[in-house]
C-alpha positions in Angstrom: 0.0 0.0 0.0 1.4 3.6 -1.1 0.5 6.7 1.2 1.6 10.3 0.3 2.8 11.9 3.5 4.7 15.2 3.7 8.1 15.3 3.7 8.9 16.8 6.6 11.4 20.2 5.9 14.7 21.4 7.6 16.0 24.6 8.3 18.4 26.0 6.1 20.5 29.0 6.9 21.9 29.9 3.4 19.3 29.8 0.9 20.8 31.8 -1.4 22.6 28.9 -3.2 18.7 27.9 -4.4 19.1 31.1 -6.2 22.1 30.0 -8.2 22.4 33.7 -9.4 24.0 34.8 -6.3 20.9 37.5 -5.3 20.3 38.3 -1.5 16.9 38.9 -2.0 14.4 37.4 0.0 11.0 36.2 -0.2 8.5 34.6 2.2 6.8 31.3 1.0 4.8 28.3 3.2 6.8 25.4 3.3 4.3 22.4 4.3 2.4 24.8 6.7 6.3 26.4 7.8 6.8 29.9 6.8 10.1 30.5 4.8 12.3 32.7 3.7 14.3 31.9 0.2 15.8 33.5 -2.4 13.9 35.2 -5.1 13.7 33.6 -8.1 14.2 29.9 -6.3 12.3 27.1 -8.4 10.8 24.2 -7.8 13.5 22.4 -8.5 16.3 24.7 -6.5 14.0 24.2 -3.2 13.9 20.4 -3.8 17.3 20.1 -4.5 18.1 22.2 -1.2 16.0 19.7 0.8 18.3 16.4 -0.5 14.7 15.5 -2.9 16.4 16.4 -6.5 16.3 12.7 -7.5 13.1 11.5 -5.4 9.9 11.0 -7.0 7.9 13.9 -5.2 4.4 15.9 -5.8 4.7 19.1 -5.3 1.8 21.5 -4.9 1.7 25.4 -5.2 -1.0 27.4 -4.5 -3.5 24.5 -4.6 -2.2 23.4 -8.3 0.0 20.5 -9.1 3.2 21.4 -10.5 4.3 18.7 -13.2 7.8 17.0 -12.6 8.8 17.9 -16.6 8.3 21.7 -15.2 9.8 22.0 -11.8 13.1 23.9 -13.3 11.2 26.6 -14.5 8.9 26.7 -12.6 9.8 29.8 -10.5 8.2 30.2 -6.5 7.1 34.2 -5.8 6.5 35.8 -2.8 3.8 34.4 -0.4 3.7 31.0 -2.1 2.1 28.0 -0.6 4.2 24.7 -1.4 3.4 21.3 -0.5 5.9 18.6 -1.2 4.8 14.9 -0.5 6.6 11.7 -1.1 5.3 8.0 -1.8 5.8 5.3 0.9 5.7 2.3 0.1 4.2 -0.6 2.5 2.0 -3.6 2.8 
């Protein structure tokens, strides 16, 4: 049997590197119900690979809407986004 659960989300004190360009700026999202503060311009794909889920199959939501794996790169979070990220367990 295969459950969706959240993946549960760590603090990061640099998220800057999401940004890959370098920019300080900072923007406030909802992490799984956390707030957040990231880099501007972070996608969907920067966040996941800052939380060690690059290569794991994941859902993520934003705002409500499912954001296709094939579009996470550009995909790019703004200011007061909501994002969900959930995982697959497997069981029996």
């Amino acid at each position: 049997m295969n459950a969706l659960t959240p993946h549960c989300v760590k603090n990061h004190a640099d998220w800057s590197i999401a940004a890959g360009s370098g920019d300080n700026t900072r923007m406030q999202i909802h992490l799984n119900g956390e707030p957040r503060a990231i880099a501007a311009q972070t996608t969907v794909l920067q966040l996941l690979q800052a939380e060690g889920l690059g290569e794991r199959r994941v859902a993520v939501e934003v705002n409500g809407e499912i954001v296709p794996r094939g579009r996470h790169g550009e995909h790019a979070l703004g200011d007061g986004d909501r994002v969900e990220i959930v995982h697959a367990l497997g069981g029996g």
